[in-house]
TORPAKE-483669 format. One record per residue (C-alpha): residue in three letters; x, y, z. Coordinates in pm, whole numbers, padded with zeros to 5 digits, always signed. Each point is the difference from the previous one (the first is absolute). Example, Ala and Ser with C-alpha at 12.3 -4.5 7.8 and 13.67 -1.06 7.14 Angstrom:
<sites>
ALA+01230-00450+00780;SER+00137+00344-00066;
</sites>
This chain:
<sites>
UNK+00619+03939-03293;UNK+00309-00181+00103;UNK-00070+00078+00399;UNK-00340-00118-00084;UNK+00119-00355-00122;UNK+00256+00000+00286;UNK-00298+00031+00286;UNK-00203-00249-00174;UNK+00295-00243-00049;UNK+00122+00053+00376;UNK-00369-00084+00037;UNK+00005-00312-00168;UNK+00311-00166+00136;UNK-00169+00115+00389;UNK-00319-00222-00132;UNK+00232-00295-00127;UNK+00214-00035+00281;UNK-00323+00029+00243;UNK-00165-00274-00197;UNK+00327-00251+00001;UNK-00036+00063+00381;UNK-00309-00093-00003;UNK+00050-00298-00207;UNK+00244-00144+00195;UNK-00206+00059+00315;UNK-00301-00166-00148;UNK+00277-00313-00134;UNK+00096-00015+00392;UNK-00381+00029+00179;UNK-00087-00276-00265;UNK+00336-00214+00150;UNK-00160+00081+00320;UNK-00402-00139-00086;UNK+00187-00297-00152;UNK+00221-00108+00325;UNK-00346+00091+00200;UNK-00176-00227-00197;UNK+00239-00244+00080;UNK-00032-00016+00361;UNK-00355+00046-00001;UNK+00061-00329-00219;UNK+00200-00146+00273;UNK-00179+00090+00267;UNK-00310-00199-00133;UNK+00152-00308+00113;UNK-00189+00056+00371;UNK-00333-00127-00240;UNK+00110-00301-00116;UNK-00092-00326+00198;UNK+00285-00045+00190;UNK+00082+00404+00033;UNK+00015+00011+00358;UNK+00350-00217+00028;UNK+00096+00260-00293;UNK+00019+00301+00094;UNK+00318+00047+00151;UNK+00168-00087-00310;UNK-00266+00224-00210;UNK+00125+00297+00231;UNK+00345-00109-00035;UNK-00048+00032-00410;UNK-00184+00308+00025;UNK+00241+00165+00229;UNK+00324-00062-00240;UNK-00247+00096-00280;UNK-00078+00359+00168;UNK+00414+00037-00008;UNK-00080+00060-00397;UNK-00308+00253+00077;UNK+00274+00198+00249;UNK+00246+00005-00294;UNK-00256+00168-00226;UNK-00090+00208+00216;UNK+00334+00115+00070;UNK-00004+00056-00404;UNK-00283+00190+00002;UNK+00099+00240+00279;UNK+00318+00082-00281;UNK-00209+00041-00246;UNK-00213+00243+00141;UNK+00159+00362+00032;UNK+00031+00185+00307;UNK-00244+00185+00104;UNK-00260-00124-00259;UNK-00206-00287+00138;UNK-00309+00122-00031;UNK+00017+00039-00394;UNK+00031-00365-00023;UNK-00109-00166+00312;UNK-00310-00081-00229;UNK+00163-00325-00191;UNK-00016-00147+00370;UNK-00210+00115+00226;UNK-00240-00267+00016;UNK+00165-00327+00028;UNK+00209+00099+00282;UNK-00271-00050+00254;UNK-00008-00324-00121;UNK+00381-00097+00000;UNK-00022+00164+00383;UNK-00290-00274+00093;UNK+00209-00316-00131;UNK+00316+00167+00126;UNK-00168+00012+00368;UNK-00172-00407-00074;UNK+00416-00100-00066;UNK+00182+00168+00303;
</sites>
C-alpha cells in the first residue's frame, strides 16, 4: 500500500509542478497581449487628423515598446523546458501572427 501512495504522490507533485509552469507561462503570454495591445494602441496614432506628421514618433514609441515584448519573450523561452514546446505552445500560438504583423509595420 505504501508503494501505492508513493506512485500516486510522485504523481501528484509531476501534475503540480507542470501546472505552476503553466501558470507562469500563461502570467507571461498575458504580459505579452498586454504590451501588444499597447502598440497596437500606439500605432493608432496614423488615424488621427494630423497622423501623417505622426508617425515617425508613433514608430519610435512602438519600437522602444517592442524592447518589453523581447524581454518577455526571453522569459518565456526560460520558462519553457527543453525539449517540450509543443506541450505548451498552445497559451500562444495565436497572437504571435499578430505581434509579427505590427513588428514588420515598426521596422
Amino acid at each position: 500500500m505504501d508503494k501505492m501512495m508513493a506512485v500516486f504522490d510522485d504523481f501528484q507533485q509531476h501534475l503540480n509542478s507542470e501546472q505552476d509552469i503553466r501558470e507562469e507561462i500563461r502570467n507571461t503570454v498575458r504580459e505579452i497581449e498586454k504590451h501588444a495591445r499597447e502598440i497596437l494602441t500606439t500605432l493608432q496614432v496614423i488615424h488621427q487628423e494630423d497622423g501623417l506628421q505622426l508617425i515617425s514618433s508613433g514608430c519610435l514609441k512602438a519600437r522602444q515598446q517592442f524592447e518589453k515584448v523581447q524581454e518577455a519573450y526571453g522569459r518565456l523561452s526560460n520558462l519553457i523546458p527543453v525539449g517540450q514546446y509543443y506541450r505548451y505552445n498552445d497559451h500562444w500560438k495565436f497572437d504571435n501572427n499578430l505581434k509579427k504583423c505590427k513588428k514588420l509595420m515598426v521596422d
